[in-house]
Phi, psi and omega in degrees: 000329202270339199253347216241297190301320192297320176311233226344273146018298186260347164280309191307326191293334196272321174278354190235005136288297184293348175278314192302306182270008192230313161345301212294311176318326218252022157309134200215146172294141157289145172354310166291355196242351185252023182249186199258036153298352171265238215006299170316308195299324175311302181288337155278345194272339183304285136039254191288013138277324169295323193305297201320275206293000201245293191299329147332315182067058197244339158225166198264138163323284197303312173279344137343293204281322173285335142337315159305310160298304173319312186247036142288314174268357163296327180277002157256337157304298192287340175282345147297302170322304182298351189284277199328319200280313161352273179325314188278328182335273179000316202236008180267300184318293177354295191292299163322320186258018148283306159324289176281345170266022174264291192292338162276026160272284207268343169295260249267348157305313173327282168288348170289308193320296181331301190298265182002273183323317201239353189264203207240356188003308162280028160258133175257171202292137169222089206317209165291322216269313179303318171319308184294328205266342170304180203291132180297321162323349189230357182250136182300153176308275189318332178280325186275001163286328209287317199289338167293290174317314178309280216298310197285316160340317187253011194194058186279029190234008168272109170280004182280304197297314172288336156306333173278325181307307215295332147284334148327293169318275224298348180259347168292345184101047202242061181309304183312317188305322193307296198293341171306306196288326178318301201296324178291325181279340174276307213290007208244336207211002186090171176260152169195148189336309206303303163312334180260353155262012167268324166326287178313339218268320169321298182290330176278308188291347149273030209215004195062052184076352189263131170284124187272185170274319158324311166315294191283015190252339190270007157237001139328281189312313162314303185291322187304318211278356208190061156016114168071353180308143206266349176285309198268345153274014178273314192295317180315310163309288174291022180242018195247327201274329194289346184249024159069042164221109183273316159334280187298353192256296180315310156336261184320344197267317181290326193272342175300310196286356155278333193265337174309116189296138180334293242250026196267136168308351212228017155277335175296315174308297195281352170272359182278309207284322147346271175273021155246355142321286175288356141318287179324322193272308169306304168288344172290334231252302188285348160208179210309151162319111175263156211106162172269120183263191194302322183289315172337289181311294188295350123352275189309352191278007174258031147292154169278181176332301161317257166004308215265325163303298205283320207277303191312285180338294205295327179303331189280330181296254118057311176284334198280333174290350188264354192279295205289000166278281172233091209285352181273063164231092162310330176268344168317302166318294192328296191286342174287331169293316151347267208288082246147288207290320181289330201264341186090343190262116156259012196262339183265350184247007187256316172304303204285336180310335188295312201296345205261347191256325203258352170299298183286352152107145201276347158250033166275205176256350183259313175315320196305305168306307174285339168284310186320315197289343169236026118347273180305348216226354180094007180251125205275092181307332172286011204249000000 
């Protein structure tokens, strides 16, 4: 009943979208008007001017009379041309409104025919609620995160279920959800590795990659519950390389690829992370510390103003990009602020002091330090 109403429905919806555009074409002039009836009326109106002008004696009898003739025979001319066109009017309109009325036919026969062939006519709508409730095997990521969500929404104390959303988020880019749905799965069920290190793993990739203090410490916790987990001592490790200390990373990253079983997924990682250590160390080797140091400045002082500027600028330019590269450098922080403050921008040194406090996290001993150094230095860490 329900697939008999929708055909209806959609022949009347069709025949009447093909009438609304196909009418207006087939409106036409009458006959008369696109034939040499004017012409004629024109030539009778000569006609009885000429009587007028004849009766007047305003024109001569003999030239009258060839006047007469003359537009006589013009007015049997055009009146045969209107005989022709008339007909052919006649038989063109014929062929058109057969023409269009073929086409208010055969469009919307046309497009059922199509619909048929490739739609579905006889599927019926299948809201949300029916989506969710089919086989998960048959269901799209997003309909089985929706049908997760539904489910935890009415039964938000099942520590199972955020456990399972929770790499989910994190592989959709949902980091923030992610850390939620983890932190929800500890407090409900307890800690375990694998969760607090997907906790850290969350919060660095919602950090844009800088493993925060808040990471390391949830992939500290990872280890204590679970020896050797091979995530949270990878992150550890690159959160070692993130403070410039590439030594000690490259260290930790050799003693994981002894205790990692051959056929452990994290062997490619850590032999990738290896050698792009000793890049990193090999180019530190080949050039100068960047940034200005204190000896630097003073240096500069038999430059002139100018001169003496532009070399500072660039130098201090040159430390605020290697911070943003690799930002876990307390001393780095340090001379950029320094040099901010000395340079007069306290406002760039105010900037950089925030960035250097939210890398490391606000409670941490290195936030601490750099809050002390713009103490001393007149910079309100709280502004």
């Amino acid at each position: 009943m329900d697939a008999m109403l929708f055909w209806v429905i959609a022949a009347f919806l069709t025949l009447g979208a093909s009438l609304a555009v196909l009418l207006p074409l087939s409106g036409r002039k009458p006959v008369g008007e696109a034939d040499g009836s004017h012409e004629i009326e024109v030539y009778r109106d000569q006609l009885s001017e000429l009587e007028r002008d004849t009766e007047r004696g305003l024109i001569k009898p003999a030239e009258a009379e060839q006047a007469r003739a003359e537009i006589a025979r013009r007015i049997l001319k055009a009146d045969k041309a209107d005989s022709r066109s008339g007909s052919n009017a006649l038989s063109d309109s014929k062929a058109m409104g057969v023409f269009r009325m073929a086409a208010v036919l055969v469009v919307p026969l046309l497009s059922w025919g199509i619909y048929a062939f490739v739609g579905s006519p006889a599927l019926p709508s299948q809201p949300l609620s029916a989506r969710l409730e089919k086989n998960p095997a048959d269901s799209t990521v997003d309909e089985l995160v929706a049908r997760a969500e539904a489910h935890l929404a009415a039964n938000p104390d099942d520590a199972r279920g955020w456990d399972v959303l929770a790499p989910i988020y994190s592989r959709m880019g949902r980091y923030q959800e992610a850390v939620t749905a983890y932190r929800n799965a500890i407090r409900l069920d307890g800690a375990s590795a694998a969760r607090e290190s997907g906790v850290g793993e969350a919060i660095a990739a919602a950090a844009g990659g800088m493993i925060t203090a808040d990471a390391q410490a949830a992939f500290a916790r990872a280890l204590e519950l679970e020896p050797g987990q091979p995530k949270a001592g990878f992150f550890l490790a690159s959160a070692l390389a993130q403070e410039g200390k590439i030594e000690e990373a490259i260290a930790a990253w050799q003693a994981m690829m002894m205790t990692l079983p051959p056929d452990s997924a994290w062997r490619n990682a850590v032999a990738d992370a290896i050698t792009e250590g000793r890049t990193r160390l090999a180019d530190v080797a080949k050039e100068p510390a960047p940034g200005p140091t204190q000896q630097d400045i003073d240096a500069a002082s038999a430059m002139s103003p100018e001169d003496r500027a532009a070399m500072i600028e660039t130098m201090v330019a040159s430390l605020d990009d290697k911070l943003r590269q690799n930002p876990r450098d307390l001393e780095g922080w340090t001379r950029l602020v320094k040099s901010y403050q000395i340079l007069g921008r306290t406002d760039a040194a105010r900037d950089a002091l925030k960035r250097g406090i939210d890398v490391f996290g606000k409670d941490s001993a290195e936030a601490r330090q750099l809050a002390q150094l713009s103490n001393a230095l007149g910079v309100k860490a709280t502004e």
